[in-house]
N, C-alpha and C positions, 0 to 999 in steps of 0.2 A: 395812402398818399393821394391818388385819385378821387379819394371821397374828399379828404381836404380841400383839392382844387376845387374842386363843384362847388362846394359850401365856401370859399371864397366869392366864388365869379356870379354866387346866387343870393347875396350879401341882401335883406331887404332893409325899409327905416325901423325895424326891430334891432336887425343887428347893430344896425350904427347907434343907434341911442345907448345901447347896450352899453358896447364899446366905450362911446365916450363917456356914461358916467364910468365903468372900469378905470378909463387913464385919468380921469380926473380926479376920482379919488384915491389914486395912487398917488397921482401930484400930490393933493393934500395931507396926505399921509406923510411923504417925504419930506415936503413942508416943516410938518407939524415938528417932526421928530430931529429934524435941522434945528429951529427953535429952542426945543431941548436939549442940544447937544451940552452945552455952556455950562448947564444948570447942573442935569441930571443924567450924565453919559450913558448911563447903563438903562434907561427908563428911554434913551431917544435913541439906541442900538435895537432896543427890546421893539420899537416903534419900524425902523428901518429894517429889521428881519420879516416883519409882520405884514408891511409893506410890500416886500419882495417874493413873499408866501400867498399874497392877495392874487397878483395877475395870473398865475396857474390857474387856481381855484376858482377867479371870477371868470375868466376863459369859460372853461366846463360847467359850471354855475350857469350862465347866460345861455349856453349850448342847450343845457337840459332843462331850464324854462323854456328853451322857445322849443324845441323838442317834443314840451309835451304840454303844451297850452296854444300858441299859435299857428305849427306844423305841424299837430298832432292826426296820427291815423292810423289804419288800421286793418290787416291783413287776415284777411277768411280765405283758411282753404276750401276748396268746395267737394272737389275730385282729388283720387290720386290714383291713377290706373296704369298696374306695370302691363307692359307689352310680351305677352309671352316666345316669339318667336326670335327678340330681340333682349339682351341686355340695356332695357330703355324704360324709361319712367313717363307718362304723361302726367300733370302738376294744374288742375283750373284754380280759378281762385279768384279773390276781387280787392281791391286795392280800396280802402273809403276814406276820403279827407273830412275829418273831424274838427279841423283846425278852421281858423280866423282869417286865413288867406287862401286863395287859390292857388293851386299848385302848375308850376309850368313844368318840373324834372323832376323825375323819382330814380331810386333806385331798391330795387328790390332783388334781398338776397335770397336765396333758398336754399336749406340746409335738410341732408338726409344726416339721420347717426343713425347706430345701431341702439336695437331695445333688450336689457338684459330682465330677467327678475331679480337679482341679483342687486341687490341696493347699491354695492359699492361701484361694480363693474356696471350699474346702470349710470351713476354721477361721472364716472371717468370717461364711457361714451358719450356722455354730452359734453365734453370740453373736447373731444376732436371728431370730428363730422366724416364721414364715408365720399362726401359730393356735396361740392359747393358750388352754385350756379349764381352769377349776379348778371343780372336782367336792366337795361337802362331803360325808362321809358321817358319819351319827348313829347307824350300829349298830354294837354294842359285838363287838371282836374279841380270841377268848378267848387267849390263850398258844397258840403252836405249830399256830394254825386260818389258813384262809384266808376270803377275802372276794370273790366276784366279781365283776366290775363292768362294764358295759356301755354305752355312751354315743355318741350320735350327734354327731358335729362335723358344723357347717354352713358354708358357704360356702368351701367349699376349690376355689378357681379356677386354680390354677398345678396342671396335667398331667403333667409332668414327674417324673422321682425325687426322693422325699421321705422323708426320716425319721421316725418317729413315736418319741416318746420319753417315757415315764410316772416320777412320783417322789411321793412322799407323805409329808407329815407327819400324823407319828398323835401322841396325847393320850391 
């Protein structure tokens, strides 16, 4: 929910173009298939379900274009060094904007799971994570720069092989 608000309040002229062809060609659409009703009720219902199916999918469509063409980037861990006298994780790593715009707000998650050999109970640990740490960052990252970042995780109590895994969404 808080990632929604950001990606609202961080709206750039990408998004809004987006957007407006999105309702616009909903309009048309609706249009179109109003036109047909008269005709061919079932060809302009087939039209207005299609319609209604469109703004979901143009949503998340325009999301993951700009996603990964004009906010596109890109997370290297560098370090992971557990603290022995402490159940704590140190995490380095570097944030790189790839994308078409400069960034003013990121948000960078970081995920431990655990690591099995075990093929099955290796895929199960990665759909639920051991530590989930989300990191806001407020400095602005220029085109083609990087970002460093550094961060203590706490209470990591499971010993064993662990994955460490970093992703960001930048604004």
């Amino acid at each position: 929910m808080l990632s929604l608000k950001l990606y609202f309040q961080n709206l750039t002229i990408y998004d809004y173009i987006g957007f407006g062809w999105l309702f616009l060609t909903f309009i048309i659409l609706v249009i179109f298939s109003l036109y047909f009703f008269g005709r061919k009720p079932m060809f302009a219902i087939f039209m207005l379900f299609i319609s209604f199916l469109f703004i979901p999918g143009g949503f998340l469509g325009i999301k993951y274009f700009l996603d990964n063409n004009i906010r596109k980037n890109s997370v290297n861990i560098s370090k992971i060094k557990p603290l022995h006298f402490t159940n704590s994780l140190i995490v380095e790593g570097d944030i790189t904007n790839k994308g078409k715009i400069d960034f003013k707000k990121c948000i960078l998650n970081i995920k431990i799971k655990k690591s099995d050999k075990n093929k099955i109970r290796n895929f199960i640990n990665l759909l639920k994570s051991i530590r989930k740490v989300t990191m806001f960052i407020d400095k602005p990252i220029a085109k083609m720069q990087n970002y460093h970042f550094k961060t203590m995780i706490n209470d990591i109590t499971y010993k064993k092989d662990y994955n460490v895994s970093a992703s960001a969404i930048c604004y």
